[in-house]
Each structure stands twice: as structure tokens, then as C-alpha cells.
N, C-alpha and C positions, 0 to 999 in steps of 0.2 A: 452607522456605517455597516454596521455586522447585519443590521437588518435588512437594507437593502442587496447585500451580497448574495441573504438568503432565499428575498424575492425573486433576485436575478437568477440564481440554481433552480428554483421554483420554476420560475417562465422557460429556461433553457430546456428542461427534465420537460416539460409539458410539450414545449415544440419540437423534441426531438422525441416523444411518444407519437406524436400528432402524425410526424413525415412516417413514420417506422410501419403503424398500423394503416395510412392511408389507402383507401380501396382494398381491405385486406378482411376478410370475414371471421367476424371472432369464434366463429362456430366452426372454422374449418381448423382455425388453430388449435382450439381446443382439440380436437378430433385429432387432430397428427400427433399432437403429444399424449393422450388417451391410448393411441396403437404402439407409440413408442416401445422398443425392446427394454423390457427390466431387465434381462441379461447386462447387458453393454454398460446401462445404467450405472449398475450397483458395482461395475467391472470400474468406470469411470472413480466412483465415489470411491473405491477403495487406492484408487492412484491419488485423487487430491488427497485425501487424507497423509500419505506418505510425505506431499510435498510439505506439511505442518512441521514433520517430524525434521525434516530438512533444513528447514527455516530457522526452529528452535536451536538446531546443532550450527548455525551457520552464526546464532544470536550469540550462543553462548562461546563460540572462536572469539566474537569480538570484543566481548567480556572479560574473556582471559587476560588481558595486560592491566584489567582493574580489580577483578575480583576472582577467583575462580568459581563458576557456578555451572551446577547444571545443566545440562539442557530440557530435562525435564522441568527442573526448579523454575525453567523460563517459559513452560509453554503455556501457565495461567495468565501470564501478563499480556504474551502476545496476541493469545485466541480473544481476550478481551479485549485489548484495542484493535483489530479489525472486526469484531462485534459491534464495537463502537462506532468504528469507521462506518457500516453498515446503517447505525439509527443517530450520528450526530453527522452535520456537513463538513466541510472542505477538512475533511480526512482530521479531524479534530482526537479520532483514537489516536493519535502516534502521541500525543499528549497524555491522555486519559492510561493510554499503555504506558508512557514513564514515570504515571505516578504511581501505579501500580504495583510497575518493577520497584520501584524507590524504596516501600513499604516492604515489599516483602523479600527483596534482598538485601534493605539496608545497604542503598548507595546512594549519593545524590540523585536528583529528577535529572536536572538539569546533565548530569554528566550519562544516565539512563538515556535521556533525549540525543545526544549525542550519536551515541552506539545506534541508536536509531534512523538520525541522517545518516550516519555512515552505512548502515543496510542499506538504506532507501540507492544511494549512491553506489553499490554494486550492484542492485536489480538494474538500474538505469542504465549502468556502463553496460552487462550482461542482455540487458534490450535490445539496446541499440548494437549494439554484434551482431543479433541474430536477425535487426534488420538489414545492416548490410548483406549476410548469406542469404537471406530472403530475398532481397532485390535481384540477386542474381538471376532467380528461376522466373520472377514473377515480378509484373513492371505495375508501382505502387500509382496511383494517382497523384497530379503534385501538391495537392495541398498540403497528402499527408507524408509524403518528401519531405514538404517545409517544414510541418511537423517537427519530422525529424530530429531535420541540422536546428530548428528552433531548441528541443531537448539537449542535444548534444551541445549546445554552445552554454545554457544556463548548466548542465550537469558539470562542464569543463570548468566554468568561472566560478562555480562553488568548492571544485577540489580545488584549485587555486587558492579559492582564499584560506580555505580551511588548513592548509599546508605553511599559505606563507601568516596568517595569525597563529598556528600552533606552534612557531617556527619564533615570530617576534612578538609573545603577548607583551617581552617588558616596555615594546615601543607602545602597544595598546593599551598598558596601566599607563602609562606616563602620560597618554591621550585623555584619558577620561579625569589622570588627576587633573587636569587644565579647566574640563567640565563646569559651571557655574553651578555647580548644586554642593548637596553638605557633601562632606567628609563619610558619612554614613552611607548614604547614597553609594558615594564613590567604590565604598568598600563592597558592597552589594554586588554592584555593578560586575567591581572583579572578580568575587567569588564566584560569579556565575560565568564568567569565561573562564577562568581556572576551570572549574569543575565540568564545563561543556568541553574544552580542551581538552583533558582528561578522557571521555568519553569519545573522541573519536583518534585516540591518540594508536588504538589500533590499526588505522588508515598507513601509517610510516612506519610499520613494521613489516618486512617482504613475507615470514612464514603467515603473519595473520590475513595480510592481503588473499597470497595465493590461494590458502584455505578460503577464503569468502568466496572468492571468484569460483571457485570450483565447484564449493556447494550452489552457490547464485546460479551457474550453468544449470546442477542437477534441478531447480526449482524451474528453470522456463521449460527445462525438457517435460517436468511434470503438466507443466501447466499446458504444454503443446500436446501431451499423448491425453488430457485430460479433456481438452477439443475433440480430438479426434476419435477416442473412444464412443466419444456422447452423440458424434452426429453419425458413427458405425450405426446407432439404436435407428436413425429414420430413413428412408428409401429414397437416398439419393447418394450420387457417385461421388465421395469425396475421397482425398486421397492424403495420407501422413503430411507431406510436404506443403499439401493445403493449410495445413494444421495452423501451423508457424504463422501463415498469410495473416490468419482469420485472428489469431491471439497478438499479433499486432495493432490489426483495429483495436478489439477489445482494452489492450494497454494502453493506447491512445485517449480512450474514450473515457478512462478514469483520472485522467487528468485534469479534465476540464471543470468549471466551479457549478455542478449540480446539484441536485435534492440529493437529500443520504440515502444510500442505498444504489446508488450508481443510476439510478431508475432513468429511463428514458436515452441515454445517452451509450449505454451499452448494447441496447436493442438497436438504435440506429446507426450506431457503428460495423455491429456485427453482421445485420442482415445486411447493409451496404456489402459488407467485404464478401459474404458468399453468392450477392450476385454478380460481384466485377468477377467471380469464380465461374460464371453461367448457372447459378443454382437461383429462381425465383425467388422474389420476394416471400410468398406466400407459402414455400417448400423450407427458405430458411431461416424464419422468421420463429416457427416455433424451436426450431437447434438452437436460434440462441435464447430463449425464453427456456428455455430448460438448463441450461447452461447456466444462466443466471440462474435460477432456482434454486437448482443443485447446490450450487456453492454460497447462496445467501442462505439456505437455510442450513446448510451442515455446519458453516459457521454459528449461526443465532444457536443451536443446539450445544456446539462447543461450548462459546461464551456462556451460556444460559447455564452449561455446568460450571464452567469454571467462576463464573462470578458466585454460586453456590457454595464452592467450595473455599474462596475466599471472605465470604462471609461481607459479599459488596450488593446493594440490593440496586435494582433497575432507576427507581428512580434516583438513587444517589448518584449512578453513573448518569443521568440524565440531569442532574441539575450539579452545572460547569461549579457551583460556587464551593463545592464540597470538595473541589483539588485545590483550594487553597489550606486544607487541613492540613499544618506544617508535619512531618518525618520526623521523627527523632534522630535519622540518618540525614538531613537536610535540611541545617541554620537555616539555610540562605532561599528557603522557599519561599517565603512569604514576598522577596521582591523576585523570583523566578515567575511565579503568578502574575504579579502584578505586570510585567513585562510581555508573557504572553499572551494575557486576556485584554 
């Protein structure tokens, strides 16, 4: 099944390179990001960088009702699973990042993972906001309308459940003890809702909420001046408020089940969205190939340090079998694993 999943990421990633560069000359692309302003550039790379520091401080808010930790203490784990997310598929870092955390803050994976749906679940709410203020100015295609309300309706039904199972897990143990399997099993089972419950138990608290949401706000604004700066570098009229337009395709398009590394599906996203702006194919094609670049590789640099400095080598992080390595912070790993893989 996984294999198949990763052909179809494969085939996707390749037809949506295929539409992206069609009639598009690789020699002129090159060329536009060759004149590209390093000014703007390095101007860009020093704002995404901020938005790391954001992220971490937004990680470690949600931590707080589990453990108190740094935000520093947090930003090896997270630079490595969106490193990860980078060279494994369907976003497979948010895993590899809570075993991470697990290890080296000494808390469960499972309840790590957690705190990490619960991230994911303010960027999406924090998204889709600023696609509604964005639809004001600029009237979206309907696909990606349906898009949308499709996100917004799965983002709703997962705070839902997460609320009303953190609210009655005793009706949830009482479910599973019904289950047809052992006793052991059983037990497994619940310490890994207990401890994933646990982990997003900062979702039901109003000070931890607000704080999320605020920093989650300051993270698209990054991510929107981070746009905007990069495509200030090439000679064409874009404008702040474009910004916003163009970094919703972009979100859009990392949703979808592709090759690692976003490949193919970011490029046909983004140049779509600056020509429904009137900006050519062929003019915004290399903004978003630099765009992409920029942030895969100042990522792969992060991770590349930080997994140095945790003392995690590439191919470990590349071969899935070595997160089954139980935590001395984490009994209940070994059937954690076995449930997600």
C-alpha cells in the first residue's frame, strides 16, 4: 500500500513538473534567476529564518501544560522533521520529529506527536483566515475555493474529535476494553491515547490557545513577507497583498500526496497563482523555483546541522526502522510504532 502511495506522489510530482515547465525554456529560466537581486534574496532568507524562531516559541507554548521546555531546547527536533519532511513522503517528518523530541526531552512520542497535531491545527485554522481576507481582494479559482471549505471541514472534524475524545477517553478505554484482542494489547492501546491526549491537552486551555494563534498569525505573516521579498529580486510588478494570494496556492500544494520534497506540485501551484496575477508563465516560474530553493535548502542546512549535533546520522533518519528504537521516556513505544507504520 505504502508503495503504491509513493508511486502515485511519484506520477503526481512528475505531471505537475511536466504542466509547470511545458513550452517554458530551461535556458531562460536559468538566466532570470542568474540576474536575480542577492540584495532581496539574503533580505528574504533572513525573515524565513525568524519564522523558525517563531515556530519553536509557538512549540514550546504548547509544551508548557506538559513539560516546561525551551524553545531553543525545541528547535533540533523541529528543523529535523521538516528536513525530514523534505527527503521522506507524505510529511512522514512530524513523526521522525516526535521521536526526536521524545529522546531528547524525555516525553512520550506519542504525547510529542500530539503537540504536533495540535501545531499543524493552528497553522490550518491561521490559513484559512487569511484565506478568507484574501478572497476579499482577489477572487480565487473554484477549485481552489473547494479546496478550501474541503480543509476547513476536515480541520473542524478533527478539533471536534480531539475535544470530544480528550473530554471522554473513559468512554474510549471502556471501548477498546470490549476489543477482541489480549489484555496487553488493550493496555497499549490506552496508553497511547492517554499520552497523545496528554499532548494536545494544550488545545483546551484559552491562555495556551491565544498564544498559538498569535504566534501562528506572526508565522503566515512571515511566510507572506518571505514571498514577497523574493519575487521584489526579479522584474516584475508584484505587490504585498499579492503576497498572501501566491502563498495560498503554495499551502495548497503541500497538501497534496507527492514526491518529498514538495517537487513538482509547488512549482505548478505557484506559477498557476502568478499568472491568474497577469505575471507569465515564463517571468513566474523562476520566483517560484527560487522560492523553493531558498527554503529547501536553508532547511537541508538547518537539519544537516542539527541532526550533527544530535548525534543522528542520514541514513538513520532514512531508514523508518530505527524509530522503533524504544525512549527510556516512552514504555508504550514499541506498540506507538507499530500502529503508525
Amino acid at each position: 500500500m505504502r508503495k503504491l502511495q509513493l508511486i502515485f506522489g511519484l506520477l503526481l510530482s512528475l505531471g505537475c513538473l511536466y504542466y509547470a515547465f511545458r513550452g517554458i525554456s530551461f535556458k531562460e529560466v536559468a538566466r532570470a534567476i542568474g540576474h536575480a537581486d542577492p540584495r532581496w534574496l539574503i533580505l528574504a532568507l533572513g525573515v524565513y529564518a525568524c519564522g523558525f524562531v517563531i515556530r519553536a516559541y509557538r512549540w514550546a507554548g504548547l509544551m508548557k501544560p506538559i513539560k516546561p521546555i525551551s524553545a531553543m531546547a525545541l528547535m533540533p527536533p523541529m528543523v529535523i522533521g521538516f528536513f525530514a519532511n523534505n527527503v521522506l513522503p507524505f510529511r512522514m517528518g512530524e513523526l521522525v520529529r516526535a521521536h526526536v523530541a521524545g529522546q531528547k526531552i524525555k516525553v512520550s512520542r506519542s504525547t510529542a506527536l500530539g503537540t504536533i497535531v495540535v501545531e499543524r491545527i493552528f497553522d490550518t485554522v491561521t490559513f484559512l483566515s487569511m484565506f478568507l481576507v484574501v478572497a476579499l481582494f482577489f477572487p480565487f479559482p473554484g477549485p481552489v475555493r473547494h479546496g478550501a471549505y474541503v480543509l476547513g471541514a476536515f480541520c473542524a472534524g478533527l478539533i471536534i474529535a480531539l475535544l470530544i475524545g480528550s473530554k471522554h477517553q473513559h468512554r474510549t478505554h471502556a471501548l477498546i476494553a470490549r476489543l477482541p484482542i489480549s489484555e496487553t494489547w488493550q493496555k497499549k492501546i490506552q496508553d497511547l491515547i492517554v499520552n497523545f491526549a496528554h499532548g494536545v491537552s494544550g488545545m483546551t486551555q484559552g491562555q495556551y490557545v491565544i498564544q498559538a494563534l498569535v504566534l501562528s498569525i506572526g508565522v503566515w505573516i512571515v511566510e507572506g513577507t518571505n514571498v514577497y521579498l523574493i519575487a521584489q529580486a526579479f522584474p516584475i510588478l508584484f505587490t504585498y497583498p499579492q503576497a498572501y494570494f501566491v502563498l495560498f496556492f503554495l499551502g495548497l500544494s503541500v497538501t497534496l500526496p507527492q514526491a518529498p520534497g514538495y517537487v513538482g506540485t509547488v512549482e505548478l501551484f505557484g506559477a498557476t497563482a502568478l499568472s491568474l496575477l497577469g505575471i507569465p508563465r515564463e517571468q513566474g516560474l523562476p520566483v517560484i523555483l527560487t522560492i523553493h530553493g531558498i527554503q529547501f535548502g536553508f532547511v537541508a542546512l538547518l537539519g544537516g546541522l542539527a541532526l550533527w549535533k544530535e548525534g543522528i546520522s542520514l541514513n538513520r533518519l532514512l531508514n523508518r526502522s530505527e524509530l522503533t528504537t524504544q525512549s527510556p521516556a516512552d514504555s508504550d513505544q514499541s506498540s506507538v510504532d507499530t500502529l503508525i507504520h
